[in-house]
N, CA, C and O atoms as CSV, one atom per row, in Angstrom:
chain,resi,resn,atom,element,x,y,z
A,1,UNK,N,N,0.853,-1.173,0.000
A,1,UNK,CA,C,0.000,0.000,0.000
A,1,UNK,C,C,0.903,1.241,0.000
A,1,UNK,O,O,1.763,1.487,0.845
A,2,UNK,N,N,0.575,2.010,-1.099
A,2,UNK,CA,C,1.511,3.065,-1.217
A,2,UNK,C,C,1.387,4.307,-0.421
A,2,UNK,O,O,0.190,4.201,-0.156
A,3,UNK,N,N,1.763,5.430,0.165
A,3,UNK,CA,C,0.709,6.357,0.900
A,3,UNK,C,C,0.824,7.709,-0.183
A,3,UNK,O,O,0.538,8.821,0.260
A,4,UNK,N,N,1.303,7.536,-1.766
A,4,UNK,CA,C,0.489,8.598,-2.157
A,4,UNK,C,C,-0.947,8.062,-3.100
A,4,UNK,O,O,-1.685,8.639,-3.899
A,5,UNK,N,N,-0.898,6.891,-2.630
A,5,UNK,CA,C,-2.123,6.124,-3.209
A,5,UNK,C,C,-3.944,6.808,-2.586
A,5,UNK,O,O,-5.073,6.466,-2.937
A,6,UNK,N,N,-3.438,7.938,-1.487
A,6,UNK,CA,C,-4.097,8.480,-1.293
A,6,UNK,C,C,-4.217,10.335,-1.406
A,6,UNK,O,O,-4.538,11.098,-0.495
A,7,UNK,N,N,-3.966,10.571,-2.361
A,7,UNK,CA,C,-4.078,11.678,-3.167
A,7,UNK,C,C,-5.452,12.853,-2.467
A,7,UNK,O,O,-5.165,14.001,-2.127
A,8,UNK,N,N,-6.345,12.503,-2.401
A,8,UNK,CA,C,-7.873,13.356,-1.751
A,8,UNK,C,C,-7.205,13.056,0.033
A,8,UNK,O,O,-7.311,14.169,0.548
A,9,UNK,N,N,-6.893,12.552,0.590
A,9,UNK,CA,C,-6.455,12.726,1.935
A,9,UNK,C,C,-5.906,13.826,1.991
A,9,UNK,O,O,-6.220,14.800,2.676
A,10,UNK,N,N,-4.672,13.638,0.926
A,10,UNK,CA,C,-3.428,14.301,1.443
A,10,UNK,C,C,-3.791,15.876,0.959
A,10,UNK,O,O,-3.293,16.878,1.474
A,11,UNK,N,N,-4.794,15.873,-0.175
A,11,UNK,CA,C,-4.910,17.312,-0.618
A,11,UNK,C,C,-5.866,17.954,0.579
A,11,UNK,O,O,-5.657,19.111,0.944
A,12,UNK,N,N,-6.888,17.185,1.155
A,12,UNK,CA,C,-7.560,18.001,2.354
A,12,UNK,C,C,-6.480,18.054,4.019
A,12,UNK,O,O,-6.748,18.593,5.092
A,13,UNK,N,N,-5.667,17.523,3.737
A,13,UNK,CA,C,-4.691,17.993,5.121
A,13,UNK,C,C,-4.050,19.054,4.925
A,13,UNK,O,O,-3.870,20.023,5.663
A,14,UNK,N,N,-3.594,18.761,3.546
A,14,UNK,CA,C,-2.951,20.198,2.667
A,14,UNK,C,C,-3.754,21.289,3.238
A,14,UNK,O,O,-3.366,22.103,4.076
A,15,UNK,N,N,-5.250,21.197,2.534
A,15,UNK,CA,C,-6.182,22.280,2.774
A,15,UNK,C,C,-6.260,22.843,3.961
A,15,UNK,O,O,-6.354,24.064,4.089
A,16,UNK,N,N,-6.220,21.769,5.251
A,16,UNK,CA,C,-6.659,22.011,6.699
A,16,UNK,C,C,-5.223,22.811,6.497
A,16,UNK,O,O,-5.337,24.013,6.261
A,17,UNK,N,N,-4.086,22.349,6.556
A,17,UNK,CA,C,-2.615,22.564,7.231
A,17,UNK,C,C,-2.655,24.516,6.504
A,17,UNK,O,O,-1.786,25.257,6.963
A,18,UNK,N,N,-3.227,24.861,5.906
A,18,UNK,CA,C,-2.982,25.980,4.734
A,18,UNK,C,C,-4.373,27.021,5.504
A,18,UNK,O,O,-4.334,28.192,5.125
A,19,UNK,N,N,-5.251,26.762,6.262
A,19,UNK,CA,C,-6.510,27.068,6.669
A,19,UNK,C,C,-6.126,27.558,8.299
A,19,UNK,O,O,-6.613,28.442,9.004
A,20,UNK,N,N,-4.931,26.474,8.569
A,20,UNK,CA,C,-4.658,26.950,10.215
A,20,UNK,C,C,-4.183,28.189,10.780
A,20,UNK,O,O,-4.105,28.287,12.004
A,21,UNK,N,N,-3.834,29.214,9.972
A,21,UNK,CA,C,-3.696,30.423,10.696
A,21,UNK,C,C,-5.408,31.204,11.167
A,21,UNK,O,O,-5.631,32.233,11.806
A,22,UNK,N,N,-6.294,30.290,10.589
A,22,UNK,CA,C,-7.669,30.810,11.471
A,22,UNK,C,C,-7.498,30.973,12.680
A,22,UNK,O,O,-7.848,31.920,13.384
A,23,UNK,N,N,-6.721,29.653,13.054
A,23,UNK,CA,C,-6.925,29.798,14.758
A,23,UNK,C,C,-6.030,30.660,15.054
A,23,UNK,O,O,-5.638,30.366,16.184
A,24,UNK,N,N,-5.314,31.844,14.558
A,24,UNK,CA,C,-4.855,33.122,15.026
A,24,UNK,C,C,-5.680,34.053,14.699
A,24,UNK,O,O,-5.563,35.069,15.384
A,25,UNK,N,N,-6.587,34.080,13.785
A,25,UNK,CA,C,-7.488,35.164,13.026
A,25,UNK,C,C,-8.798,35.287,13.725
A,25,UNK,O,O,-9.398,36.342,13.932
A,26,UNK,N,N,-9.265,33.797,14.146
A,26,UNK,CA,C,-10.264,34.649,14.587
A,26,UNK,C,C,-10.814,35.004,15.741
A,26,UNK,O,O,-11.692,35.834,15.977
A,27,UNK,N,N,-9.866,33.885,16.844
A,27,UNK,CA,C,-10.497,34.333,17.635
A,27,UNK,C,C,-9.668,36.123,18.251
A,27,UNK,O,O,-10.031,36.712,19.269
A,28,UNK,N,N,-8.513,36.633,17.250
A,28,UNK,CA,C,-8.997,38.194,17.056
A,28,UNK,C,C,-9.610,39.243,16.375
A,28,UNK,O,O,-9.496,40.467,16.305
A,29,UNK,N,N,-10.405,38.222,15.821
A,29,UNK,CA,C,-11.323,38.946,15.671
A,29,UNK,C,C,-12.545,39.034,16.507
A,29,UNK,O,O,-13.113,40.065,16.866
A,30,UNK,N,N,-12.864,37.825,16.763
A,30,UNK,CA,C,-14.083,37.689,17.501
A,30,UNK,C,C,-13.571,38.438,18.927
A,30,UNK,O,O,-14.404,39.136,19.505
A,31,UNK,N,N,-12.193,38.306,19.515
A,31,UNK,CA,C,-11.837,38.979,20.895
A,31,UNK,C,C,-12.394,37.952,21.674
A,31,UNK,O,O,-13.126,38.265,22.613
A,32,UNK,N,N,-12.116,36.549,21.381
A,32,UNK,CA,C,-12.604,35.429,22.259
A,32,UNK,C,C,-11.643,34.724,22.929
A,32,UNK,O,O,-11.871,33.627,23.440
A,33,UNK,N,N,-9.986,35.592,22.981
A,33,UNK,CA,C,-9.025,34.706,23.837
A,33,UNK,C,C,-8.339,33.535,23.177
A,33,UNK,O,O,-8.563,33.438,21.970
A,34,UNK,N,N,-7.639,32.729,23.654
A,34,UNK,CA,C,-6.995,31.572,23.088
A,34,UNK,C,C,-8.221,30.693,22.986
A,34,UNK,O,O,-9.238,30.716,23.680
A,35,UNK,N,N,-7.828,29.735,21.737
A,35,UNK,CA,C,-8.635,28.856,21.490
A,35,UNK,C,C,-9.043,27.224,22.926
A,35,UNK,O,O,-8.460,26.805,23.926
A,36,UNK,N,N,-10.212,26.876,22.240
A,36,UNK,CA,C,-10.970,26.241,23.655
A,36,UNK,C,C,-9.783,24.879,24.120
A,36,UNK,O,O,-9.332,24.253,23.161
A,37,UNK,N,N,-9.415,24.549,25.210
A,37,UNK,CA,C,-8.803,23.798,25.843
A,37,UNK,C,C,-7.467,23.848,25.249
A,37,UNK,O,O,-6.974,22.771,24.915
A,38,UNK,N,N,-6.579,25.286,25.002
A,38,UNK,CA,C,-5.243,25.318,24.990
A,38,UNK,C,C,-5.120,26.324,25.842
A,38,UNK,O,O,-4.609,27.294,25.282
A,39,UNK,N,N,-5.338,26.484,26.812
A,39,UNK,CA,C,-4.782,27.625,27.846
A,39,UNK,C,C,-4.128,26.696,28.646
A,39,UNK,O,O,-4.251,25.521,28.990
A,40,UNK,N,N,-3.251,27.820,28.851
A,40,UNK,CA,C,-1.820,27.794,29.920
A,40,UNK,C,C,-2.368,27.694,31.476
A,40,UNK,O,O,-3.584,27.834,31.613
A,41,UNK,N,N,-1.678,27.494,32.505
A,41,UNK,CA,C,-2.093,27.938,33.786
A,41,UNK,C,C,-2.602,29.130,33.924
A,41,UNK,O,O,-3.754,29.357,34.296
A,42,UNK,N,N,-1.614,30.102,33.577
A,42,UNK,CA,C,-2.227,31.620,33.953
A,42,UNK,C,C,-3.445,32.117,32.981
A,42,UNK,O,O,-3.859,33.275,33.029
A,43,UNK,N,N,-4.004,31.086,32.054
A,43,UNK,CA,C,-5.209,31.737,31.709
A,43,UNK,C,C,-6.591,30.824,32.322
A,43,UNK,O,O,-7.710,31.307,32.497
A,44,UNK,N,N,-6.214,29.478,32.575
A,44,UNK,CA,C,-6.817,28.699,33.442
A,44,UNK,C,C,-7.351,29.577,34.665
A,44,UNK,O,O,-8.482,29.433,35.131
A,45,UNK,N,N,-6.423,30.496,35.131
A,45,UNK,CA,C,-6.923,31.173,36.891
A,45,UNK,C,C,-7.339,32.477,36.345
A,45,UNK,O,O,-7.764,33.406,37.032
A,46,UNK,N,N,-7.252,32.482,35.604
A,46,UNK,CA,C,-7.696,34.105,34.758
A,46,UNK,C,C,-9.685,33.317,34.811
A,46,UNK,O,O,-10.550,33.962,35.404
A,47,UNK,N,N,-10.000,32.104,34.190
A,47,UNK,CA,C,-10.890,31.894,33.807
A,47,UNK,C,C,-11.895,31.696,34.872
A,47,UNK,O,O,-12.920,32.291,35.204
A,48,UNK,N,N,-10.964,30.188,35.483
A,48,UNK,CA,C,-11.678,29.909,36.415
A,48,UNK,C,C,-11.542,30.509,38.128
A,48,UNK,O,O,-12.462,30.439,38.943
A,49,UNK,N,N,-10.000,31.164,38.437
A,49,UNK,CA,C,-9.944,31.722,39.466
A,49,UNK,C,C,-8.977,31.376,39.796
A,49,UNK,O,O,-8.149,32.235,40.099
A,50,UNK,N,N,-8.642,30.039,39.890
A,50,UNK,CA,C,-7.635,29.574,40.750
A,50,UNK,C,C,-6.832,28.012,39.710
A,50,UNK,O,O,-7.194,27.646,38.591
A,51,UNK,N,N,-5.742,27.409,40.552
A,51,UNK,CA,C,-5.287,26.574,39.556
A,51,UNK,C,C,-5.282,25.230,40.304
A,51,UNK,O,O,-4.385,25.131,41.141
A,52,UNK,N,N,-5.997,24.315,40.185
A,52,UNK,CA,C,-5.586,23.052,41.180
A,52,UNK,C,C,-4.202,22.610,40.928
A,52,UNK,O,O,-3.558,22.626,39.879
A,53,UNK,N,N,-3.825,22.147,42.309
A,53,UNK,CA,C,-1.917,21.600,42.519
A,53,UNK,C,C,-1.922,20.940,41.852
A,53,UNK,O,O,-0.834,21.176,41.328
A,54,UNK,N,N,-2.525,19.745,41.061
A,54,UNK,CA,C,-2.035,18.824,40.122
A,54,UNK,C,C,-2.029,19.592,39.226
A,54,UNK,O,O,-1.011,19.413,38.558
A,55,UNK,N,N,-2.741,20.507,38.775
A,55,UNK,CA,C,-2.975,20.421,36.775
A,55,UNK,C,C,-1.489,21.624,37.331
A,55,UNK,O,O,-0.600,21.614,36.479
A,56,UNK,N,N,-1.237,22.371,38.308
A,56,UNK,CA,C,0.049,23.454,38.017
A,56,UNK,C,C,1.428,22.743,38.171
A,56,UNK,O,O,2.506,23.198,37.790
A,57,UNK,N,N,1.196,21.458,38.841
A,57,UNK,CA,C,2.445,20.817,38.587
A,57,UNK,C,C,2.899,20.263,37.834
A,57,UNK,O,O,4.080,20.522,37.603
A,58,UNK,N,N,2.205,19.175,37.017
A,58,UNK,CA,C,1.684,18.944,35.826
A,58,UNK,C,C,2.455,19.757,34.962
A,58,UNK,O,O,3.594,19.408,34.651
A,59,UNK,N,N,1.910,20.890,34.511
A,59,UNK,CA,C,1.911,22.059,33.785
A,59,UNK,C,C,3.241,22.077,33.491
A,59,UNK,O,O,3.527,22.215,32.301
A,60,UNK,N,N,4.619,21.913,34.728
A,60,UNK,CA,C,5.786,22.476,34.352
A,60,UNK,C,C,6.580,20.699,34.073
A,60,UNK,O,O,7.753,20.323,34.066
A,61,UNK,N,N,5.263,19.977,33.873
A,61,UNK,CA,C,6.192,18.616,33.291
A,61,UNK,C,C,6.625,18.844,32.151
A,61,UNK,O,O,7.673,18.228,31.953
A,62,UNK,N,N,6.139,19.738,30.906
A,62,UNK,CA,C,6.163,19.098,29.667
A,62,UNK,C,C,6.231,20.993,28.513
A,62,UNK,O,O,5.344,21.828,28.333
A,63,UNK,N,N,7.219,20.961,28.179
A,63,UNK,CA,C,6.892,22.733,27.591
A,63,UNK,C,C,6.648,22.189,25.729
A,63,UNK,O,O,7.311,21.306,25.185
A,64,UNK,N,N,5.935,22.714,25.306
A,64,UNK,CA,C,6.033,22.540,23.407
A,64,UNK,C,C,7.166,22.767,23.201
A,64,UNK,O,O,7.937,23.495,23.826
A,65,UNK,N,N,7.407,21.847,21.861
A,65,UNK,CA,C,8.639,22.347,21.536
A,65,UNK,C,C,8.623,23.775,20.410
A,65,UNK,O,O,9.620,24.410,20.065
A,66,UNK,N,N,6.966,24.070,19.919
A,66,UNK,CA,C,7.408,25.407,19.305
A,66,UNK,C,C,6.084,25.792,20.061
A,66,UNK,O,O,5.120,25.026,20.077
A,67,UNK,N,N,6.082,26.909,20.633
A,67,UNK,CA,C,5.355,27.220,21.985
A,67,UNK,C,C,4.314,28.224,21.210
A,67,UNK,O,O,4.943,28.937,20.429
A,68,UNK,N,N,3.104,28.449,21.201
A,68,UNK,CA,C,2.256,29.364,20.339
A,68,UNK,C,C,1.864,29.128,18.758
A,68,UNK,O,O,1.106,29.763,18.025
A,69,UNK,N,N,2.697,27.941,18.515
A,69,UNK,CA,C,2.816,27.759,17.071
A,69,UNK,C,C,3.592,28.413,16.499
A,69,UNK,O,O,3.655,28.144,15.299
A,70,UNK,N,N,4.368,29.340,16.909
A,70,UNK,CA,C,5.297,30.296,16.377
A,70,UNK,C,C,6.621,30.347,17.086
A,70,UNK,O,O,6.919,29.949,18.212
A,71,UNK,N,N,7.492,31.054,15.967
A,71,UNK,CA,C,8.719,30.896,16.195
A,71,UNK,C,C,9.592,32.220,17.213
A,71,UNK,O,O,8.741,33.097,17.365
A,72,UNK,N,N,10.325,32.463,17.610
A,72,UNK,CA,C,11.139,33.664,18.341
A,72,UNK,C,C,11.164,34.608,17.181
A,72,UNK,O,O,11.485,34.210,16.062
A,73,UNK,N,N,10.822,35.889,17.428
A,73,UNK,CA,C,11.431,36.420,16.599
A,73,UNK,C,C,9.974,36.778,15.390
A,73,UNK,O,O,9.894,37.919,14.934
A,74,UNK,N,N,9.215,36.008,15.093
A,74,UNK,CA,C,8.379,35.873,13.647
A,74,UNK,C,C,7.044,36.603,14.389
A,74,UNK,O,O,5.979,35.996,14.275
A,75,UNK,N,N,7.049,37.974,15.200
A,75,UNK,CA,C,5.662,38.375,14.863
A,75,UNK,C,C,4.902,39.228,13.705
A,75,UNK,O,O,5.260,39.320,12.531
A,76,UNK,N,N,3.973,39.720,14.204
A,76,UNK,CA,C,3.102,39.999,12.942
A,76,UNK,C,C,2.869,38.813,11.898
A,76,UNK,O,O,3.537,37.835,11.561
A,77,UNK,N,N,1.289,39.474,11.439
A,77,UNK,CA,C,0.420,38.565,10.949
A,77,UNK,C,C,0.805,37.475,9.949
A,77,UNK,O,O,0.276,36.364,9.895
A,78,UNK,N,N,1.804,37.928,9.154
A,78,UNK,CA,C,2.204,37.294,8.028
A,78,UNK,C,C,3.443,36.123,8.120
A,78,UNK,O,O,3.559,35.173,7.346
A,79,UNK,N,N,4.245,36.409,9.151
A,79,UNK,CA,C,5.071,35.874,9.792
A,79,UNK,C,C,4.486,34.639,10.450
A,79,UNK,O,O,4.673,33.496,10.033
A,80,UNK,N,N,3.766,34.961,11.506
A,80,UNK,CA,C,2.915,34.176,12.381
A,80,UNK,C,C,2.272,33.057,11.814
A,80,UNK,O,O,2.478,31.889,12.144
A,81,UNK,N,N,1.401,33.491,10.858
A,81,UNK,CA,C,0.560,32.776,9.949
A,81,UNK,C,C,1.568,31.463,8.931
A,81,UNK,O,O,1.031,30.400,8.621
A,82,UNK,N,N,2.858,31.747,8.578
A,82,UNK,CA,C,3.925,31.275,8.194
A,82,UNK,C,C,4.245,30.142,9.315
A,82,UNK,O,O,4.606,28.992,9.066
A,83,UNK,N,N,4.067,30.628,10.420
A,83,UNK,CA,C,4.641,30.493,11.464
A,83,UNK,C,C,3.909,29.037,11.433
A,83,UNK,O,O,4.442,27.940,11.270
A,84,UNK,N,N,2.308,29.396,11.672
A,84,UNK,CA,C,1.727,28.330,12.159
A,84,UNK,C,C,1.445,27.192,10.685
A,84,UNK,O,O,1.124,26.027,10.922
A,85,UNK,N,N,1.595,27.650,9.282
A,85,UNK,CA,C,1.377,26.712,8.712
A,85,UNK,C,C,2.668,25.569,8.776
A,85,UNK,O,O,2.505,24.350,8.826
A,86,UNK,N,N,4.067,26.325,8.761
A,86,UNK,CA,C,5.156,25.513,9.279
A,86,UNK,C,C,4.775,24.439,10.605
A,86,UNK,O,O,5.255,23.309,10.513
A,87,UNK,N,N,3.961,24.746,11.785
A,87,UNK,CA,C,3.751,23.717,12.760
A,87,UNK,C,C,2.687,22.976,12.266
A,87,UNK,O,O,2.527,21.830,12.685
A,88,UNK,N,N,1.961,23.432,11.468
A,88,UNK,CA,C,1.098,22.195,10.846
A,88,UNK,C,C,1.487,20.841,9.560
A,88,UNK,O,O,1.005,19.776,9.175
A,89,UNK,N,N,2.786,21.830,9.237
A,89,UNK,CA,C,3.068,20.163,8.430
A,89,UNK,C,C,4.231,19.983,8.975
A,89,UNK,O,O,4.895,19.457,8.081
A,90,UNK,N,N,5.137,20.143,10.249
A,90,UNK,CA,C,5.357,19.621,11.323
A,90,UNK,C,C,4.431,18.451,11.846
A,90,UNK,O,O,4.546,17.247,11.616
A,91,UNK,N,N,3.531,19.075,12.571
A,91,UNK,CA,C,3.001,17.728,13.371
A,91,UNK,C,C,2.324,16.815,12.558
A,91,UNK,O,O,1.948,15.747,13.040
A,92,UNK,N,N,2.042,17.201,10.950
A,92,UNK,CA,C,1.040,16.104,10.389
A,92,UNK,C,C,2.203,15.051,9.803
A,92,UNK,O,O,1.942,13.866,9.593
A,93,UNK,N,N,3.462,15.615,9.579
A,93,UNK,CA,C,4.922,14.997,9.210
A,93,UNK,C,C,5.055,14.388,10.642
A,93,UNK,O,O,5.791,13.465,10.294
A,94,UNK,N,N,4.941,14.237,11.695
A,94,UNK,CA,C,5.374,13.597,12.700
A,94,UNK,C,C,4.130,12.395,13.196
A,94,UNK,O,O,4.142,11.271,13.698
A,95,UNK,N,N,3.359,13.131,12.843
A,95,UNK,CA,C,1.894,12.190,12.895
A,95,UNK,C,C,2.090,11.012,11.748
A,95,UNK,O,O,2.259,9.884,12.211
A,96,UNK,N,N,2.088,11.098,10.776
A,96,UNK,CA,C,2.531,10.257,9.694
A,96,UNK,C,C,3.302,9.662,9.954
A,96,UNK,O,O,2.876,8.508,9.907
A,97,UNK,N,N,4.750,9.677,10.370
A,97,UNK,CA,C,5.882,8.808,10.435
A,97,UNK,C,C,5.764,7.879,11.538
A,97,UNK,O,O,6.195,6.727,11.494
A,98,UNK,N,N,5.197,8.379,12.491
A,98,UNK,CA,C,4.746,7.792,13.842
A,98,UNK,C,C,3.544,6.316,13.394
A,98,UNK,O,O,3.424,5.139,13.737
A,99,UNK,N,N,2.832,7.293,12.431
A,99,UNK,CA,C,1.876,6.079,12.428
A,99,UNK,C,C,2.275,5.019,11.576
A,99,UNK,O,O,1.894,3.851,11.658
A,100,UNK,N,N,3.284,5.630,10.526
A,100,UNK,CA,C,3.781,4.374,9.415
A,100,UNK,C,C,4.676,3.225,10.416
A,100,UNK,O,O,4.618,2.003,10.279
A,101,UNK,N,N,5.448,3.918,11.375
A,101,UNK,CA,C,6.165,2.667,12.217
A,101,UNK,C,C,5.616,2.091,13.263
A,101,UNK,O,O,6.088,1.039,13.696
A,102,UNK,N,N,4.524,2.692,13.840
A,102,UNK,CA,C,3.456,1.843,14.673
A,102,UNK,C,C,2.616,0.756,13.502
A,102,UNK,O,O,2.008,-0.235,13.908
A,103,UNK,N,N,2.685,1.079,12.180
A,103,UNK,CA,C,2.114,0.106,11.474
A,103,UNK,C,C,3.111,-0.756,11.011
A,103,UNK,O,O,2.800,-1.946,10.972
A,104,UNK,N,N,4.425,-0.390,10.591
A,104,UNK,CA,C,5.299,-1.251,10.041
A,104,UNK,C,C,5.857,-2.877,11.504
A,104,UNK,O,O,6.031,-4.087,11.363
A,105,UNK,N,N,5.925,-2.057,12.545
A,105,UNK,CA,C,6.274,-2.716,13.922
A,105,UNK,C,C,4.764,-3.890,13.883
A,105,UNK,O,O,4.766,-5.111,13.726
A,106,UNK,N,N,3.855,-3.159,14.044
A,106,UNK,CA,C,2.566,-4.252,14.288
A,106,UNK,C,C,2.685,-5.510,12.987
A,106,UNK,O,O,2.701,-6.739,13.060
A,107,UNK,N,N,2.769,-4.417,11.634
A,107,UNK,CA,C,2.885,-5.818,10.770
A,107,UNK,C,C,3.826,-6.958,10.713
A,107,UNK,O,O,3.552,-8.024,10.161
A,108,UNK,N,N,5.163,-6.642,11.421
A,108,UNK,CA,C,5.944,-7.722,11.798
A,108,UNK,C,C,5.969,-8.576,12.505
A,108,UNK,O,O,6.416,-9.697,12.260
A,109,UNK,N,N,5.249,-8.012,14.021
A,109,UNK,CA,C,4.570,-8.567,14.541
A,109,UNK,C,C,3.618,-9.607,14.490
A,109,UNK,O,O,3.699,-10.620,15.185
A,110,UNK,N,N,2.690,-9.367,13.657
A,110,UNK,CA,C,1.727,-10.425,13.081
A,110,UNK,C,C,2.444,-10.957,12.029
A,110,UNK,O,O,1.627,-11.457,11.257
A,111,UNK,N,N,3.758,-11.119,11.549
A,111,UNK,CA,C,4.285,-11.749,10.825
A,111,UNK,C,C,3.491,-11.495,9.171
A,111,UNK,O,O,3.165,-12.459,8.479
A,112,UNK,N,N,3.296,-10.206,8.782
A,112,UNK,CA,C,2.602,-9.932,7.502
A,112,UNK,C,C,4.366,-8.653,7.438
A,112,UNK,O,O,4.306,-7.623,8.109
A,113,UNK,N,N,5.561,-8.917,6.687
A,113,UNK,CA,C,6.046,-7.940,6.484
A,113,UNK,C,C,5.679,-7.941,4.851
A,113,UNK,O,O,6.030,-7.000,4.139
């Protein structure tokens, strides 16, 4: 099975991956804050008030490795937007490779190489 044998997949991830600077656009436009269930601690206690000890300890287990979707250095809109289509075929490139060797490992496994 080839994986450009899927041609209409790959052109709507394209599409999504090319579409993702929305989630910088609108919610300034709308003035609705970071998008739903990616807040940080300090917008967590902004929201709800306060921060429970697990989710703030937690919190300093694990930092992104590109933090905002964007890079040091790359603000403004055009940059940013650059910014974030670069982390989207990032993670769909890491998503992919991940899943081809969780599939290549299983098929050996079951003895189908």
């Amino acid at each position: 099975m080839n994986i450009l044998n899927y041609k209409k997949l790959w052109i709507g991830i394209g599409i999504l991956i090319l579409l993702s600077p929305l989630g910088i656009i609108l919610p300034e436009i709308f003035k609705s804050g970071g998008a739903w269930g990616e807040w940080g601690v300090d917008e967590i206690e902004k929201i709800a008030g306060y921060v429970p000890k697990g989710l703030k300890k937690l919190s300093e287990l694990w930092r992104s490795p590109i933090p905002d979707y964007s890079f040091s250095g790359w603000e403004g809109f055009l940059k940013s937007s650059i910014a974030y289509i670069i982390s989207g075929i990032i993670g769909v490139g890491l998503v992919v490779l991940v899943s081809i060797l969780i599939g290549r490992f299983l098929a050996r496994k079951n003895g189908n190489s």
